[in-house]
PDB file with one MODEL, atoms N, CA, C and O in Angstrom:
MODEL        1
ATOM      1  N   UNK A   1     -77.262  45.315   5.461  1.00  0.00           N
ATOM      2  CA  UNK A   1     -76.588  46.535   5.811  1.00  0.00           C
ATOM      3  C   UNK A   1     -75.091  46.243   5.996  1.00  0.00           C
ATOM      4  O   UNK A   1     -74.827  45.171   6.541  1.00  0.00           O
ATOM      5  N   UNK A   2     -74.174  46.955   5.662  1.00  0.00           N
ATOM      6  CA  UNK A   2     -72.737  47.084   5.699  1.00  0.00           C
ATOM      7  C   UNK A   2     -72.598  47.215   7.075  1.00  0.00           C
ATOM      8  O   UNK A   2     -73.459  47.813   7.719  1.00  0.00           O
ATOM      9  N   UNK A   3     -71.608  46.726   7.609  1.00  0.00           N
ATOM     10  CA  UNK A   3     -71.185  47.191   9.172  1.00  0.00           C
ATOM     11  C   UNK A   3     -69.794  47.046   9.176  1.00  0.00           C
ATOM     12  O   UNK A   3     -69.345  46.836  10.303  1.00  0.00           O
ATOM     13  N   UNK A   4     -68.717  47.104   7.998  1.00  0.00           N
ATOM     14  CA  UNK A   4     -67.739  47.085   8.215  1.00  0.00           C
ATOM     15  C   UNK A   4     -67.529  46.957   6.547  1.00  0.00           C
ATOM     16  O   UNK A   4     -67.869  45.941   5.940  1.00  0.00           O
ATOM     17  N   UNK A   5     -66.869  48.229   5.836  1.00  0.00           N
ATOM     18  CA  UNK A   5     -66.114  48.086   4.629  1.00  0.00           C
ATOM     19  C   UNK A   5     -64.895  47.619   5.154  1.00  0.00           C
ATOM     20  O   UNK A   5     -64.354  47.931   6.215  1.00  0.00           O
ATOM     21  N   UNK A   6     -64.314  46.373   3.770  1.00  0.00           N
ATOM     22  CA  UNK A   6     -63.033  46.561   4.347  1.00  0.00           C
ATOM     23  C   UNK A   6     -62.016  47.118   3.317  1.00  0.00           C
ATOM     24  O   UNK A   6     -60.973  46.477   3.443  1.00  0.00           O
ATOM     25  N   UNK A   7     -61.942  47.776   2.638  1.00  0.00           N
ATOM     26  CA  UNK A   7     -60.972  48.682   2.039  1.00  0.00           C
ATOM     27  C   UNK A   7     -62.032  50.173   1.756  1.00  0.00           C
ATOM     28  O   UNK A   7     -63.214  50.297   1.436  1.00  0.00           O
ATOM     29  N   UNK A   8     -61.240  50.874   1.971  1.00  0.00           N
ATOM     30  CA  UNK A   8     -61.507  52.430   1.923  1.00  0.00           C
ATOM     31  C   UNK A   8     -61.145  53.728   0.546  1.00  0.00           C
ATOM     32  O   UNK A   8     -61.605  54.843   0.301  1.00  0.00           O
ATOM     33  N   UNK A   9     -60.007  52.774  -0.153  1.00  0.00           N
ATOM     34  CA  UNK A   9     -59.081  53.348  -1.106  1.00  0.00           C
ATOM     35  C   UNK A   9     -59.845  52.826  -2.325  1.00  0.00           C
ATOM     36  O   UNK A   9     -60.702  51.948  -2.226  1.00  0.00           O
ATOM     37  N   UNK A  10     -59.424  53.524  -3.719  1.00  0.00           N
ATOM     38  CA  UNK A  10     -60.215  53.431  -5.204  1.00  0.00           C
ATOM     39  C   UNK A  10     -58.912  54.049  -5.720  1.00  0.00           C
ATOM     40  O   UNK A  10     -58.272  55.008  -5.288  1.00  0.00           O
ATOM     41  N   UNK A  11     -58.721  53.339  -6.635  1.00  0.00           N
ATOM     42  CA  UNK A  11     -57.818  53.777  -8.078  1.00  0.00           C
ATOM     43  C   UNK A  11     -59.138  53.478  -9.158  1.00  0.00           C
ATOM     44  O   UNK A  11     -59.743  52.408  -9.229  1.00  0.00           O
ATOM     45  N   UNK A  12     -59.411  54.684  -9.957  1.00  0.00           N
ATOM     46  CA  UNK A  12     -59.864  54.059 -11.358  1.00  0.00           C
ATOM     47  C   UNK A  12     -59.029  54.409 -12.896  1.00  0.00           C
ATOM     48  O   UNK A  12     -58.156  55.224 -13.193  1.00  0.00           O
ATOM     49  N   UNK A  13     -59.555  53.671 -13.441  1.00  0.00           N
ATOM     50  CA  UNK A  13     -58.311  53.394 -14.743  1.00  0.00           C
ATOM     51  C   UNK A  13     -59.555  53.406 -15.949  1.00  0.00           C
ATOM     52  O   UNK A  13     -60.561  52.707 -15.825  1.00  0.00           O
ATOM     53  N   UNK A  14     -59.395  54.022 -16.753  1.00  0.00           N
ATOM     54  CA  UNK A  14     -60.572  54.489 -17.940  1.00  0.00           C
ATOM     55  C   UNK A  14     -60.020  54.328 -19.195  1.00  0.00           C
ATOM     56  O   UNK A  14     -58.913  54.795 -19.462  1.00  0.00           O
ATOM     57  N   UNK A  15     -60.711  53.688 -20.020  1.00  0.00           N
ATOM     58  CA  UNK A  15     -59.785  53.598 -21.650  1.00  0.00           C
ATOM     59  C   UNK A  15     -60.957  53.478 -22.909  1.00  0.00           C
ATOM     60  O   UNK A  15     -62.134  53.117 -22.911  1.00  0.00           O
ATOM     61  N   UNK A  16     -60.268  53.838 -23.692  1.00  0.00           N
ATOM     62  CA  UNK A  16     -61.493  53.758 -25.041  1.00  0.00           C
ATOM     63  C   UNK A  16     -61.367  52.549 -25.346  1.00  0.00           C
ATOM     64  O   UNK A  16     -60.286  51.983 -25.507  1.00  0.00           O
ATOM     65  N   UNK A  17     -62.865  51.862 -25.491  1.00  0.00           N
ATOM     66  CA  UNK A  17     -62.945  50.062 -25.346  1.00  0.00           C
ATOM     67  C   UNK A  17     -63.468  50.027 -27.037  1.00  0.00           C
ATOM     68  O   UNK A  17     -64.410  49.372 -27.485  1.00  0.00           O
ATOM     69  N   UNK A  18     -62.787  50.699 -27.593  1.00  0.00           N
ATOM     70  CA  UNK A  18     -63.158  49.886 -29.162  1.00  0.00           C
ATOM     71  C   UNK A  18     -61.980  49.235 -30.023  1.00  0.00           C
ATOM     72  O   UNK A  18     -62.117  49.007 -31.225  1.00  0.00           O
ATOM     73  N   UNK A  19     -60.647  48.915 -29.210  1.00  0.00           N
ATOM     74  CA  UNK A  19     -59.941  48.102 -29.609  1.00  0.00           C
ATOM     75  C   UNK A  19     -59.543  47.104 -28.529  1.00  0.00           C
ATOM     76  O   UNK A  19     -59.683  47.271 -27.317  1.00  0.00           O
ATOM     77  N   UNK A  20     -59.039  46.066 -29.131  1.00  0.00           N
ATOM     78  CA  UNK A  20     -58.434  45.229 -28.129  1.00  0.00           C
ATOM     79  C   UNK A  20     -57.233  45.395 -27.571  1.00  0.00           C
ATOM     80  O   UNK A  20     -56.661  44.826 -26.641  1.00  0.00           O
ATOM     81  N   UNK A  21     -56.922  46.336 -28.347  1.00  0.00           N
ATOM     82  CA  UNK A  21     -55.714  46.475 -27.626  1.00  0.00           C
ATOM     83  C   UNK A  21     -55.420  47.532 -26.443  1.00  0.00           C
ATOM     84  O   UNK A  21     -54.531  47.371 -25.607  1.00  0.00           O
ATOM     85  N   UNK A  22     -56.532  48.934 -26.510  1.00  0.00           N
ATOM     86  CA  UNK A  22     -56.963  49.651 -25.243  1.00  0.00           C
ATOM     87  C   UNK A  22     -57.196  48.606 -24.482  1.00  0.00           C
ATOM     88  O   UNK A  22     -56.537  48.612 -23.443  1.00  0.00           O
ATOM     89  N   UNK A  23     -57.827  47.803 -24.615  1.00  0.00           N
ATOM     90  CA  UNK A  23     -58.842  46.827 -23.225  1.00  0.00           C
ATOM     91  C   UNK A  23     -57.648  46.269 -22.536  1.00  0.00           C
ATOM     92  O   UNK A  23     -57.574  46.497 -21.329  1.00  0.00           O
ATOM     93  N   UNK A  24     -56.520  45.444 -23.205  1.00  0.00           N
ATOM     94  CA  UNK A  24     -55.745  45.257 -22.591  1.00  0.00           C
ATOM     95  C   UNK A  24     -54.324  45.896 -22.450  1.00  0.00           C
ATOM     96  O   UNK A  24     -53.286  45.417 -21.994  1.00  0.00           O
ATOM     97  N   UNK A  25     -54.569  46.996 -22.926  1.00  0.00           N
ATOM     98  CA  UNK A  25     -53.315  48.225 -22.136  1.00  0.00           C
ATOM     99  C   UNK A  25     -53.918  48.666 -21.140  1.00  0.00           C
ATOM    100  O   UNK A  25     -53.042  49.273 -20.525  1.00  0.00           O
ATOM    101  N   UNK A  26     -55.413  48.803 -20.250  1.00  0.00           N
ATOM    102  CA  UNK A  26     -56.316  49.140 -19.158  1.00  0.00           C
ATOM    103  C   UNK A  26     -55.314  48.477 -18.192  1.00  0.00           C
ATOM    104  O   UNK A  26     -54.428  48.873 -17.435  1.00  0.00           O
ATOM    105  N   UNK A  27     -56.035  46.873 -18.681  1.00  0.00           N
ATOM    106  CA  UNK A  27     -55.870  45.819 -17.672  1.00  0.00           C
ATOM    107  C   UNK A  27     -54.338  46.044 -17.213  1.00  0.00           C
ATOM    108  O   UNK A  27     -54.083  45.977 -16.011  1.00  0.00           O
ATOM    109  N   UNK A  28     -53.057  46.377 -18.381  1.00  0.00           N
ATOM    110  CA  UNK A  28     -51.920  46.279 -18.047  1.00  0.00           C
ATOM    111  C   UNK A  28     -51.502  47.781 -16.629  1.00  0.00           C
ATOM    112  O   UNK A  28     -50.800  47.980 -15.637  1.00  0.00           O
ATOM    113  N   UNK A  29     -52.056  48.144 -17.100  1.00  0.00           N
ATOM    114  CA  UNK A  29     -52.103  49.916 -15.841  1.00  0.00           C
ATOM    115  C   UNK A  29     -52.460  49.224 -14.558  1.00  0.00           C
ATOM    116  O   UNK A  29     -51.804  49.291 -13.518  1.00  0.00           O
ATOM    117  N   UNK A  30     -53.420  48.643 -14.719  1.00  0.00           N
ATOM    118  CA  UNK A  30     -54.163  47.906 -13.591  1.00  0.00           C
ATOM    119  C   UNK A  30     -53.187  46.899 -12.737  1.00  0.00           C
ATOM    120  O   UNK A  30     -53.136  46.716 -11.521  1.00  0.00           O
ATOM    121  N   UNK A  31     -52.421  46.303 -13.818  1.00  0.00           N
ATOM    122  CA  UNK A  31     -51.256  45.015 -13.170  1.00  0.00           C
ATOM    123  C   UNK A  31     -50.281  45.900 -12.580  1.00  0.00           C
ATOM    124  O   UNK A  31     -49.726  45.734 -11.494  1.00  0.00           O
ATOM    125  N   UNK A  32     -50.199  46.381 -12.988  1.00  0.00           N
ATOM    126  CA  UNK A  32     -48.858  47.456 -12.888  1.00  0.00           C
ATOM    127  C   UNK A  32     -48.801  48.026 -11.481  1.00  0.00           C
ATOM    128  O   UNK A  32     -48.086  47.587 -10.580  1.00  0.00           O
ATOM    129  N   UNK A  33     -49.835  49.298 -11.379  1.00  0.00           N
ATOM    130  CA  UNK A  33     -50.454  50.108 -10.202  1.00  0.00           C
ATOM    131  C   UNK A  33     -50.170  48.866  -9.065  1.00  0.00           C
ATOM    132  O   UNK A  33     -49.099  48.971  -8.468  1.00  0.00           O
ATOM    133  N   UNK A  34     -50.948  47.816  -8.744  1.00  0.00           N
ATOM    134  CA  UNK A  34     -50.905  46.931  -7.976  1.00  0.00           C
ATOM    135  C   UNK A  34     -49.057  46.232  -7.622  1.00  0.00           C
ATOM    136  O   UNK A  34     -48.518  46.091  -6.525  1.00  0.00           O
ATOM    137  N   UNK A  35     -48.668  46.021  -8.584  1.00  0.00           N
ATOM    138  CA  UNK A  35     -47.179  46.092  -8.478  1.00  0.00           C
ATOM    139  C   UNK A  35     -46.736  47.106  -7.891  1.00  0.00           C
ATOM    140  O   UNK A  35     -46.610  47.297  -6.682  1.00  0.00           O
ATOM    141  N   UNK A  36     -46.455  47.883  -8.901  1.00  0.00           N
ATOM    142  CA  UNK A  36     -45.408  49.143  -8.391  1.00  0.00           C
ATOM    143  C   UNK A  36     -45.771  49.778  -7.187  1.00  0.00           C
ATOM    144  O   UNK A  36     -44.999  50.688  -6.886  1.00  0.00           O
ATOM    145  N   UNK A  37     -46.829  49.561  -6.298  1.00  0.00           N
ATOM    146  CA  UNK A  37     -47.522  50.645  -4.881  1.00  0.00           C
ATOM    147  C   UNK A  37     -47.752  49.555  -4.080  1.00  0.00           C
ATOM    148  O   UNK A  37     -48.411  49.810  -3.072  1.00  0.00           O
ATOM    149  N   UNK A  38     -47.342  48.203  -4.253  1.00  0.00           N
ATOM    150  CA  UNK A  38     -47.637  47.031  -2.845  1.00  0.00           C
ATOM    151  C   UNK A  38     -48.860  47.155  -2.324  1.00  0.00           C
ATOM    152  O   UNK A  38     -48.871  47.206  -1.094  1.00  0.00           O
ATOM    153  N   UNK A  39     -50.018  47.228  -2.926  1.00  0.00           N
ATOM    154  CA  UNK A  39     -51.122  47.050  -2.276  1.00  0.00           C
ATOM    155  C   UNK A  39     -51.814  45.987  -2.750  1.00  0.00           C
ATOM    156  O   UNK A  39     -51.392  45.319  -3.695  1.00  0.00           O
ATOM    157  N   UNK A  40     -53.289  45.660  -1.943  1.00  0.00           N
ATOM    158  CA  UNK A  40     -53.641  44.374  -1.526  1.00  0.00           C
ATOM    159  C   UNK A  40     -55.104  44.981  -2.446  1.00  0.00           C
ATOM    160  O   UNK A  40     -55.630  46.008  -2.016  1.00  0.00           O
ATOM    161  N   UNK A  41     -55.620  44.393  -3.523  1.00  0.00           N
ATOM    162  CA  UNK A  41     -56.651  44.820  -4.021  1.00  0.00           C
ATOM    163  C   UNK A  41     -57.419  43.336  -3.179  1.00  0.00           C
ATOM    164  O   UNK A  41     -57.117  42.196  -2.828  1.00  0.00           O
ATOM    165  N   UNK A  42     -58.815  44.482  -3.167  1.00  0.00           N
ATOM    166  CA  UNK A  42     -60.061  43.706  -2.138  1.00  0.00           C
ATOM    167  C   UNK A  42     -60.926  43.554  -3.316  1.00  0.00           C
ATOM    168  O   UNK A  42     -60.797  42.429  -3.798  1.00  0.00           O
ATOM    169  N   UNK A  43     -61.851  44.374  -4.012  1.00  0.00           N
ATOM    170  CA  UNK A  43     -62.655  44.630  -5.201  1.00  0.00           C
ATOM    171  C   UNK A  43     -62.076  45.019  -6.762  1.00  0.00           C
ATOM    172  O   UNK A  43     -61.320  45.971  -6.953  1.00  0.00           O
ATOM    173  N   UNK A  44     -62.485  44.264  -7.663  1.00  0.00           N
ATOM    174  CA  UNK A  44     -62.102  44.751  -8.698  1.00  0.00           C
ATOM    175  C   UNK A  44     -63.605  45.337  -9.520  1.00  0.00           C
ATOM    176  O   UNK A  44     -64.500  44.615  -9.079  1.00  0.00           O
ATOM    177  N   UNK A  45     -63.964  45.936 -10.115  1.00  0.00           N
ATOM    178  CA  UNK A  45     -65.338  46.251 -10.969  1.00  0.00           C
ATOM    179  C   UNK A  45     -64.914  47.045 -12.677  1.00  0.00           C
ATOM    180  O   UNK A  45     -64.045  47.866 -12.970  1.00  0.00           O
ATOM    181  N   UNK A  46     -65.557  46.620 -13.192  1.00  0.00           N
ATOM    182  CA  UNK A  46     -65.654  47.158 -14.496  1.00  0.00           C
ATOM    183  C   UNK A  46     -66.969  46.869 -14.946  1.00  0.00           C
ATOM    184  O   UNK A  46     -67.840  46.013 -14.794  1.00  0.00           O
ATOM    185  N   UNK A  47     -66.637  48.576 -15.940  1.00  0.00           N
ATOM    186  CA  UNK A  47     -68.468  49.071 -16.271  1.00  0.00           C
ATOM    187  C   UNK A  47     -68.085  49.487 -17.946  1.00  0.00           C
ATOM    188  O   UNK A  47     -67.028  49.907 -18.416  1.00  0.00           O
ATOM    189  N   UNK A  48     -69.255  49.217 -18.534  1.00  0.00           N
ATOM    190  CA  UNK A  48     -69.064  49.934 -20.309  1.00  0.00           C
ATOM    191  C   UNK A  48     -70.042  50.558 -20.326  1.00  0.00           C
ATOM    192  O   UNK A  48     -71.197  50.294 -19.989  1.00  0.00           O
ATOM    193  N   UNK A  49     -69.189  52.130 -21.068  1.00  0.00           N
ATOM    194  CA  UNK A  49     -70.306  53.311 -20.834  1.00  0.00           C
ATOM    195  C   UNK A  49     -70.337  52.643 -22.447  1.00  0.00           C
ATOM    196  O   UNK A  49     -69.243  52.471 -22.983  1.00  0.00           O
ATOM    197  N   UNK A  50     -71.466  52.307 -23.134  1.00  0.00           N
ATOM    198  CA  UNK A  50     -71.783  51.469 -24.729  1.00  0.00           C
ATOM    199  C   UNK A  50     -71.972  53.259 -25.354  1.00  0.00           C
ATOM    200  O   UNK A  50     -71.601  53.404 -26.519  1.00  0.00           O
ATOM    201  N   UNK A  51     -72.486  54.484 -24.666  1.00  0.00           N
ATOM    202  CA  UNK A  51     -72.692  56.017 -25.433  1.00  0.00           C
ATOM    203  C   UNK A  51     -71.258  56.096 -25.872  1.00  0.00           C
ATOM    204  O   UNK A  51     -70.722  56.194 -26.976  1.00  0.00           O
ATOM    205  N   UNK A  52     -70.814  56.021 -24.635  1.00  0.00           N
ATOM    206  CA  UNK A  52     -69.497  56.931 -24.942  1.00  0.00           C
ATOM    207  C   UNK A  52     -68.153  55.668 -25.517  1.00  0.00           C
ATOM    208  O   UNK A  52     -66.932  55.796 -25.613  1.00  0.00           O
ATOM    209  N   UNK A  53     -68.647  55.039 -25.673  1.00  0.00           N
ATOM    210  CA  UNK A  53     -67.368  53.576 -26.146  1.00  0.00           C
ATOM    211  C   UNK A  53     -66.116  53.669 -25.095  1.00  0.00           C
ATOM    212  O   UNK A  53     -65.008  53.838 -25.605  1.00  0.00           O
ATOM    213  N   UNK A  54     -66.199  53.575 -23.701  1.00  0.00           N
ATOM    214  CA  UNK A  54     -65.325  53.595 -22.756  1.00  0.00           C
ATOM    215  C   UNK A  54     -65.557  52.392 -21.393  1.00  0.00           C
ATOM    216  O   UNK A  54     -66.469  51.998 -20.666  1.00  0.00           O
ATOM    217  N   UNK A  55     -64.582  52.227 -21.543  1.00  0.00           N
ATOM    218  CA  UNK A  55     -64.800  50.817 -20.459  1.00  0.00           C
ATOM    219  C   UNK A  55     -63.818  51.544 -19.255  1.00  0.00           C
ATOM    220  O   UNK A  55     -62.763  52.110 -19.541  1.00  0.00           O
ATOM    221  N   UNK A  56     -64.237  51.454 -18.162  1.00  0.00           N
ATOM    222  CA  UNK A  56     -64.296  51.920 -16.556  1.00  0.00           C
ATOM    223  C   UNK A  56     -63.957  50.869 -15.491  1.00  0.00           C
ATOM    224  O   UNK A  56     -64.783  50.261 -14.811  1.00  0.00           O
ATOM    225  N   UNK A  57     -62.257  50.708 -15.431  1.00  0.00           N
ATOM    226  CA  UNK A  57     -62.166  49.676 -14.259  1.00  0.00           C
ATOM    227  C   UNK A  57     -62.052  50.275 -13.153  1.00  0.00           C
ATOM    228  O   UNK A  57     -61.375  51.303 -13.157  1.00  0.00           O
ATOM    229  N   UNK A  58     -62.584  49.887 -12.059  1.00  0.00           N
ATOM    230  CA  UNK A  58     -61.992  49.957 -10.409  1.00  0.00           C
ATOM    231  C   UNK A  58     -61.730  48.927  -9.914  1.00  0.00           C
ATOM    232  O   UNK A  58     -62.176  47.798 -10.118  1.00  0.00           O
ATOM    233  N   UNK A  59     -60.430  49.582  -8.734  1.00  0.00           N
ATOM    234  CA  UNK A  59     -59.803  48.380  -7.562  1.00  0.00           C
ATOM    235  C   UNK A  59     -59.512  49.076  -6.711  1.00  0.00           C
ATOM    236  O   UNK A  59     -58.773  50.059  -6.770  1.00  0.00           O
ATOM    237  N   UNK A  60     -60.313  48.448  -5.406  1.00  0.00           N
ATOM    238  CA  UNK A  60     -60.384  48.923  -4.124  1.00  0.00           C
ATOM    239  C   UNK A  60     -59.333  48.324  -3.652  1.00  0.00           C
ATOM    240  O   UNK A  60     -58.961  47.205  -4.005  1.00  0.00           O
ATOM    241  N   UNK A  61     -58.777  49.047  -2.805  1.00  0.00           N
ATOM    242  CA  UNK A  61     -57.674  48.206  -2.124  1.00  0.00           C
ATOM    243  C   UNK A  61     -57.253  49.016  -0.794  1.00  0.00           C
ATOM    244  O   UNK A  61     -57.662  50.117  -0.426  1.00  0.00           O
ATOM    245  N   UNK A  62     -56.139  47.993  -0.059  1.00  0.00           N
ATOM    246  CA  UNK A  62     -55.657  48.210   1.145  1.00  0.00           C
ATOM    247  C   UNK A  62     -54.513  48.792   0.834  1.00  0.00           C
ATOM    248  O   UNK A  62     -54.039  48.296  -0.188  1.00  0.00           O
ATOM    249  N   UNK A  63     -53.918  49.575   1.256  1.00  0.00           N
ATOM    250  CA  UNK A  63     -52.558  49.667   1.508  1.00  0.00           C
ATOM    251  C   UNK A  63     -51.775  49.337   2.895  1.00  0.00           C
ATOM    252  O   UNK A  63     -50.558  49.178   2.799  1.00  0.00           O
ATOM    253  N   UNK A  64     -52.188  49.257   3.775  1.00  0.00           N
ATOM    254  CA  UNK A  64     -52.199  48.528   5.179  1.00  0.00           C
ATOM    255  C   UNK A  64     -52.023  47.482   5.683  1.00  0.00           C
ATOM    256  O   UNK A  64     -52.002  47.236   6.889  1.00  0.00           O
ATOM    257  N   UNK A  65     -51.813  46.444   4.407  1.00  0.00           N
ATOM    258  CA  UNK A  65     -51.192  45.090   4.641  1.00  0.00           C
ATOM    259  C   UNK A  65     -50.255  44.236   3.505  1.00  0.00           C
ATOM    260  O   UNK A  65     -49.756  44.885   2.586  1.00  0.00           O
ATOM    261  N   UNK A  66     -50.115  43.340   3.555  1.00  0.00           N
ATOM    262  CA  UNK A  66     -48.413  42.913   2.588  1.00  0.00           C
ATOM    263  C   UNK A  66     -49.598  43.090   0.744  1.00  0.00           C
ATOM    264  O   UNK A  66     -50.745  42.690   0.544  1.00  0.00           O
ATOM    265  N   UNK A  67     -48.931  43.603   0.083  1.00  0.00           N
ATOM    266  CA  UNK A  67     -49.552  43.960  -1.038  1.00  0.00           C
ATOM    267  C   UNK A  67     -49.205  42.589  -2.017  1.00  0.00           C
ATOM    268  O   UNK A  67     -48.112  42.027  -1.946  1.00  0.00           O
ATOM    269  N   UNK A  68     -50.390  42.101  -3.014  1.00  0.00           N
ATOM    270  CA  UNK A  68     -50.080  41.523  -4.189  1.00  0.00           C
ATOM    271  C   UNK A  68     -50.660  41.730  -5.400  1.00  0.00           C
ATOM    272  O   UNK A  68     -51.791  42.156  -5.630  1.00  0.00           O
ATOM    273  N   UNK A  69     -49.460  41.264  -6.467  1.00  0.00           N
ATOM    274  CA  UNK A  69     -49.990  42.311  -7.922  1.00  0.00           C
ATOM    275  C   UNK A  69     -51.231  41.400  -8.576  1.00  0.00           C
ATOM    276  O   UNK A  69     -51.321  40.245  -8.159  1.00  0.00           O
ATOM    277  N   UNK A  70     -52.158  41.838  -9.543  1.00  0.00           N
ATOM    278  CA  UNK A  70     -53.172  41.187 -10.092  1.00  0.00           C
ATOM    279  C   UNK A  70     -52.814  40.849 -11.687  1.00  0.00           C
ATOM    280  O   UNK A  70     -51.896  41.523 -12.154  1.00  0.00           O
ATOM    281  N   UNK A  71     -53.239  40.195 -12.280  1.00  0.00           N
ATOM    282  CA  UNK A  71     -52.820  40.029 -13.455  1.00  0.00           C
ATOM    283  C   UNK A  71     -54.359  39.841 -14.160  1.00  0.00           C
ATOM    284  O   UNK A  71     -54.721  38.674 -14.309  1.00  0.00           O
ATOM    285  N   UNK A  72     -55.060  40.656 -14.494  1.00  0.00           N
ATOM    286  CA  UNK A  72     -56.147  40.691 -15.605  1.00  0.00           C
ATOM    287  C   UNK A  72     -55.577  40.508 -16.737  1.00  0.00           C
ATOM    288  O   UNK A  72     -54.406  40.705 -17.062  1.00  0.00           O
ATOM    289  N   UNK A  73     -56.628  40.044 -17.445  1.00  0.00           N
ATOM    290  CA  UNK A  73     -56.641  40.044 -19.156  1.00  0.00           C
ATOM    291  C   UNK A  73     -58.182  40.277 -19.581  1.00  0.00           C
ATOM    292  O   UNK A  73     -58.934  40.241 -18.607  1.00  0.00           O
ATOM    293  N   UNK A  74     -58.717  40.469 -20.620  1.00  0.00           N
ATOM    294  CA  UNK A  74     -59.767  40.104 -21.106  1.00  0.00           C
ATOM    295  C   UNK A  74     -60.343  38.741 -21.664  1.00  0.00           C
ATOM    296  O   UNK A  74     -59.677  37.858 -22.203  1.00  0.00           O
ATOM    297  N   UNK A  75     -61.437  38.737 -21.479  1.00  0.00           N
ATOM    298  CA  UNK A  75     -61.880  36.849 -21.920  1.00  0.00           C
ATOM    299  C   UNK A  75     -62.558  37.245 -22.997  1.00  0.00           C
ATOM    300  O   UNK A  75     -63.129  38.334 -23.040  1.00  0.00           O
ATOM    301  N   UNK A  76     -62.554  36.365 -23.996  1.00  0.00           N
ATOM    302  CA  UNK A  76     -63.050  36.097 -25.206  1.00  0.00           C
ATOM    303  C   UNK A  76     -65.090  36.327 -25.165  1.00  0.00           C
ATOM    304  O   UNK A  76     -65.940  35.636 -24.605  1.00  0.00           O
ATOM    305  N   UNK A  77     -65.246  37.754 -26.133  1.00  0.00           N
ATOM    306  CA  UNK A  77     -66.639  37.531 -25.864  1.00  0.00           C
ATOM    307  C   UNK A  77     -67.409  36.892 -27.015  1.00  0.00           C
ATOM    308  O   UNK A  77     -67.126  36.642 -28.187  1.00  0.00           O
ATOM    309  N   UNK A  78     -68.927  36.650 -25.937  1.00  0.00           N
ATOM    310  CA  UNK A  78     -70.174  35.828 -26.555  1.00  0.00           C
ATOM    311  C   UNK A  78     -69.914  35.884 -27.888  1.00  0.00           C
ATOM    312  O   UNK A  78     -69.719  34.777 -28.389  1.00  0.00           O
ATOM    313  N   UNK A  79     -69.814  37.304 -29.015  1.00  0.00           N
ATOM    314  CA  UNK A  79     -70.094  37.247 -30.302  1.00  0.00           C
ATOM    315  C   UNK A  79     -69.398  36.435 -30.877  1.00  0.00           C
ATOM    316  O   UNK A  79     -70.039  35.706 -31.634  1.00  0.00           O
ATOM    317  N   UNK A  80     -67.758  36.156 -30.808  1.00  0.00           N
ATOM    318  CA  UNK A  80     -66.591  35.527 -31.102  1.00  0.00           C
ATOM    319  C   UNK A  80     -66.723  34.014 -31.535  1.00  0.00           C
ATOM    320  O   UNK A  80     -66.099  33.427 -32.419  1.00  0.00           O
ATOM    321  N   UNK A  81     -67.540  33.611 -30.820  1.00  0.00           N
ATOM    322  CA  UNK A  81     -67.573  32.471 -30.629  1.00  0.00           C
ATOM    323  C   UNK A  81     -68.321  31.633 -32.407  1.00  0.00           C
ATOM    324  O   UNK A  81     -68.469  30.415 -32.501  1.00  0.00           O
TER     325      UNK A  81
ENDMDL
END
């Protein structure tokens, strides 16, 4: 059982995931947001809706204490290899 969330706040950031280059213009919104608003991301999550070809990031965060920016990218997938 939870007895204490510790961030309360959600930004989500949504992009069409059938290029690589959406995936990482997402991630870049994502670096950014965290920059430009000084907040302290606690959770990051990402989901692929595979119907709708859309990939779904969230980052929970604080705004309530000294903020730092995140720097995502995407990692090289399984098929690639």
């Amino acid at each position: 059982m939870i007895k204490h969330q510790v961030h309360s706040k959600f930004k989500v950031f949504i992009s069409d995931a059938e290029s690589e280059d959406a995936v990482e213009q997402l991630f870049r919104q994502a670096d950014v947001f965290t920059k430009d608003n000084s907040v302290a991301p606690k959770s990051i999550g990402v989901e692929y809706l595979e119907g709708q070809k859309r990939l779904i990031l969230s980052i929970g965060y604080r705004d309530d204490e000294p903020g730092y920016p995140v720097n995502l990218s995407p990692c090289s997938s399984a098929s690639s290899r």
